[in-house]
C-alpha positions as CSV (number, residue, x, y, z in Angstrom):
1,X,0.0,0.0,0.0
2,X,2.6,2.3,1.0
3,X,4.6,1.1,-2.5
4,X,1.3,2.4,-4.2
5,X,1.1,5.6,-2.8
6,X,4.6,6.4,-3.1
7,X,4.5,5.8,-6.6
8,X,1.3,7.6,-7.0
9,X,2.5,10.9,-5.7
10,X,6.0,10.4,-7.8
11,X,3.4,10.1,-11.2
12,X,1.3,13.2,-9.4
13,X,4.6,15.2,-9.2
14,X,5.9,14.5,-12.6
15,X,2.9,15.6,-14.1
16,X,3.1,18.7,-12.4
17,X,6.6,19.3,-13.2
18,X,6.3,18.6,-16.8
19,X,5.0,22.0,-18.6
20,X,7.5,24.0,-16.9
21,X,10.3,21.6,-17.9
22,X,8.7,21.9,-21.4
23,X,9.1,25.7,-21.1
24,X,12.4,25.6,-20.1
25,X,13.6,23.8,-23.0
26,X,11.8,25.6,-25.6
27,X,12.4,29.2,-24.1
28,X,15.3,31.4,-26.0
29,X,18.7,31.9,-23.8
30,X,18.8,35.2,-22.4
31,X,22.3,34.7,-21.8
32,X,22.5,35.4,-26.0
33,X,19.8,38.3,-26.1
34,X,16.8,35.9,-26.7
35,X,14.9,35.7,-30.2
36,X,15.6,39.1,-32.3
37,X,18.7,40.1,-30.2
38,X,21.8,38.1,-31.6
39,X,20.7,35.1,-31.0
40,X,21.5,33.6,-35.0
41,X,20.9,30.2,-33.5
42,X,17.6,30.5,-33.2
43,X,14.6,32.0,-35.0
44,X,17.1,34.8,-37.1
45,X,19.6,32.6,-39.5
46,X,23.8,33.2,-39.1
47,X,24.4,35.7,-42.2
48,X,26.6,33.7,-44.5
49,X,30.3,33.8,-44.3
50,X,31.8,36.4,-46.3
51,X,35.0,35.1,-49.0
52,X,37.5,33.8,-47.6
53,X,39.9,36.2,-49.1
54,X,38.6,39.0,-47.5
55,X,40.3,38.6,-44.1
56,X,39.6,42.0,-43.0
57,X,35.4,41.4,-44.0
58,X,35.9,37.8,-41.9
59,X,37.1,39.3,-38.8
60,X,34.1,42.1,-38.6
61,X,31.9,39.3,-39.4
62,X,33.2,37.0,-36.8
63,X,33.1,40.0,-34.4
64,X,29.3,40.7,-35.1
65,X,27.9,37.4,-34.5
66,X,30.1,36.2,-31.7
67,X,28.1,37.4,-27.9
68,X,31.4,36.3,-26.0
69,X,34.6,35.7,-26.4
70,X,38.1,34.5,-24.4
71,X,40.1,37.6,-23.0
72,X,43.8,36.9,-21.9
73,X,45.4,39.0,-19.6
74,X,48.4,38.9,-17.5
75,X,47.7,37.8,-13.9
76,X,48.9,40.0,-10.5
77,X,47.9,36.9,-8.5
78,X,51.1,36.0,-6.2
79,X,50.8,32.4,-7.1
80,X,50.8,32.8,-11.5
81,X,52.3,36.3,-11.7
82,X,53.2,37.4,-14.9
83,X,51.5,34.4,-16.5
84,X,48.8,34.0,-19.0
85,X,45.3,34.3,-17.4
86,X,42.0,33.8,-19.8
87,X,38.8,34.6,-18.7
88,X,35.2,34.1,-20.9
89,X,33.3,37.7,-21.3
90,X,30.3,38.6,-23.0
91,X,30.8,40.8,-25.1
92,X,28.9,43.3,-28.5
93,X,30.2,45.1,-31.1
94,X,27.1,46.7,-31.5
95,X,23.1,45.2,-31.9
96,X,22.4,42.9,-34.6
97,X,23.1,44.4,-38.1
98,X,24.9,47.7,-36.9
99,X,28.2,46.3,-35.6
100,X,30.8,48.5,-35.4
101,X,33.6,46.6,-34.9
102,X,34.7,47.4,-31.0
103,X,34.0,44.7,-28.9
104,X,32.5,46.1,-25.9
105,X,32.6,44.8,-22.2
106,X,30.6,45.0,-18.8
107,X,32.7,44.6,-16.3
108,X,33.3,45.1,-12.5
109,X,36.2,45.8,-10.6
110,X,35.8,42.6,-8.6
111,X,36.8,40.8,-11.3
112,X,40.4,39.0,-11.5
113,X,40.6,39.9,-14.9
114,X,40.1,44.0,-14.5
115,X,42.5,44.0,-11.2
116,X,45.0,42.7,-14.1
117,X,44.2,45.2,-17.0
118,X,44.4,47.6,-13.5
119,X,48.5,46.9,-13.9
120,X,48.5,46.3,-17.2
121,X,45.9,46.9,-20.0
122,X,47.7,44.9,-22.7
123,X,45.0,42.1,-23.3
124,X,44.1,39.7,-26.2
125,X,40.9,38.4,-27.2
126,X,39.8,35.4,-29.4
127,X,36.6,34.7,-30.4
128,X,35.2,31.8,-32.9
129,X,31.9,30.5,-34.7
130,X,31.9,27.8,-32.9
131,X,29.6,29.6,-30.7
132,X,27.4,29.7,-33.4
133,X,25.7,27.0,-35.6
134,X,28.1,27.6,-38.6
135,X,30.8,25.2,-37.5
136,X,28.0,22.5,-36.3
137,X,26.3,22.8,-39.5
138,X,29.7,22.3,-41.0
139,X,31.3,19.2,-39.5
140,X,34.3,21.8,-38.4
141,X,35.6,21.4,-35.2
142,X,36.6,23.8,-32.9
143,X,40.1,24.1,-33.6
144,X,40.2,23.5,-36.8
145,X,40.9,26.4,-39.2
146,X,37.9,26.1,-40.9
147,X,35.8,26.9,-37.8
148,X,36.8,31.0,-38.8
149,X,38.1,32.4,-35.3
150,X,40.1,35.6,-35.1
151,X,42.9,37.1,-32.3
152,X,42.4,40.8,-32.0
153,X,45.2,42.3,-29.7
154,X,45.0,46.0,-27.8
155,X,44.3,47.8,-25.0
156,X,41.4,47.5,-22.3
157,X,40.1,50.8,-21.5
158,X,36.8,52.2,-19.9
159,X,34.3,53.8,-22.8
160,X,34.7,57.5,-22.8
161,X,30.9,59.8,-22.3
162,X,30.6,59.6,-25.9
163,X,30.6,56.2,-26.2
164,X,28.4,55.5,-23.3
165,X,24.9,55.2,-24.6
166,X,26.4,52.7,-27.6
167,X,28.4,50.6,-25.6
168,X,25.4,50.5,-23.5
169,X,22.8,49.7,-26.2
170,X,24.9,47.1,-27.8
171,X,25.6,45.2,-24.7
172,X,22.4,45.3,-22.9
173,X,20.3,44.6,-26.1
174,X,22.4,41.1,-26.5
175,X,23.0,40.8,-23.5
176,X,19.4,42.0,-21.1
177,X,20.6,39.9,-18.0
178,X,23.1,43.0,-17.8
179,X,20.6,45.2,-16.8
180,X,19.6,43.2,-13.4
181,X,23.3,42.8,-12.3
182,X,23.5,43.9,-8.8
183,X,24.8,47.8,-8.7
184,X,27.2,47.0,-5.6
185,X,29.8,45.5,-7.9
186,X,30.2,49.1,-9.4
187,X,30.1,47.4,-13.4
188,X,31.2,50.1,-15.9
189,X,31.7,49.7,-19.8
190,X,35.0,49.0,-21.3
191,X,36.6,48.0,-24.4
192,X,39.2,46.8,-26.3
193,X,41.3,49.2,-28.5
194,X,42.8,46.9,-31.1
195,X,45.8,47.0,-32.6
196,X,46.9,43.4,-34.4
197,X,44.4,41.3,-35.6
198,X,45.1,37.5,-37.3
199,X,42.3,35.8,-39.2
200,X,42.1,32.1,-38.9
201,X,39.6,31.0,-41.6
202,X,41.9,28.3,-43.7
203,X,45.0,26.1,-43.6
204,X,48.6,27.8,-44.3
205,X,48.5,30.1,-41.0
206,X,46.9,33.3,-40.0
207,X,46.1,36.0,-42.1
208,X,47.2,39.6,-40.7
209,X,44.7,42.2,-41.0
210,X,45.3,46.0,-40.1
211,X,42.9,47.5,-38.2
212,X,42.7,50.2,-40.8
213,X,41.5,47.6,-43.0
214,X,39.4,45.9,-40.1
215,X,37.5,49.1,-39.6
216,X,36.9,50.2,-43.6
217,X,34.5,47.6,-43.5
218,X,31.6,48.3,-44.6
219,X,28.2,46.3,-44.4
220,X,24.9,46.6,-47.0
């Protein structure tokens, strides 16, 4: 009896769990924007990739599409000093269709990665389309040259008063979950000011782009 009635409220409690798990699956990420706001995944398809011998048209594009990338800095933590330290970050160039090539960050000083641009600002940053459905669709894997990813090196500075209300649009439209981050961790916009850029989009080795040429991109 006891068997019974155990298994009865089990089948009770399923049933009762099972539209929100439905939901749950079927709702957009807000972590990407959601539906309409970057999110090529889903219900807007990834633009195609431009030629591959346009390096300088490849790295805006992988830019634009990518929501986060990998940031290396150099670490002031006693133990790894001086070495190597990579941290994820979400990042925008701008809202979907009007990128404008600076990736743009929401950070916080309580991060380990901003006490580190604190001493030095040098940073790199890679991002890929492996994030995106392109490589999937493809067969690529991560790594390989195929999957386009591109290295953009610079500096990591805050956004100047001019460049608020952009930075601000094009990260909290991709990125809404910004806007409920608690205000106590004094976040502020940042971004990187590039200055070497490789494109890896094929085999024989990266393909150096200026960022002259990496911002005289234009887009129809």
């Amino acid at each position: 009896m006891a068997g019974r009635a155990r298994g009865s409220a089990r089948a009770l409690l399923a049933a009762l769990l099972a539209p929100a798990l439905v939901a749950l699956l079927v709702a957009p990420a807000r972590g990407r924007g959601g539906r309409g706001h970057g999110d090529w995944d889903a219900a807007v398809a990834l633009p195609p990739l431009p030629p591959r011998e346009d390096a300088a048209r490849v790295a805006r594009f992988v830019t634009h599409v990518c929501d986060w990338g990998a940031l290396a800095t150099l670490s002031t933590d006693q133990a790894v000093r001086g070495w190597a330290f990579a941290d994820v970050l979400s990042l925008s160039d701008g809202p979907p269709g009007a990128g404008s090539g600076v990736p743009y960050f929401y950070l916080s000083p309580l991060q380990q990665s901003v006490g580190n641009l604190q001493e030095n600002p040098h940073a790199t940053l890679t991002m890929s389309l492996a994030q995106t459905n392109f490589c999937r669709k493809q067969g690529f894997d991560p790594q390989s040259p195929l999957c386009a990813h591109i290295i953009l090196s610079g500096t990591v500075t805050k956004v100047n008063e001019s460049e608020m209300d952009f930075a601000k649009q094009s990260l909290f439209v991709r990125h809404p979950e910004m806007k409920t981050w608690p205000s106590s961790h004094n976040w502020f916009f940042a971004k990187l000011n590039i200055t070497n850029i490789w494109v890896l989009d094929y085999f024989g080795g990266p393909k150096i782009v200026t960022p002259e040429e990496y911002y005289n991109v234009t887009f129809q």
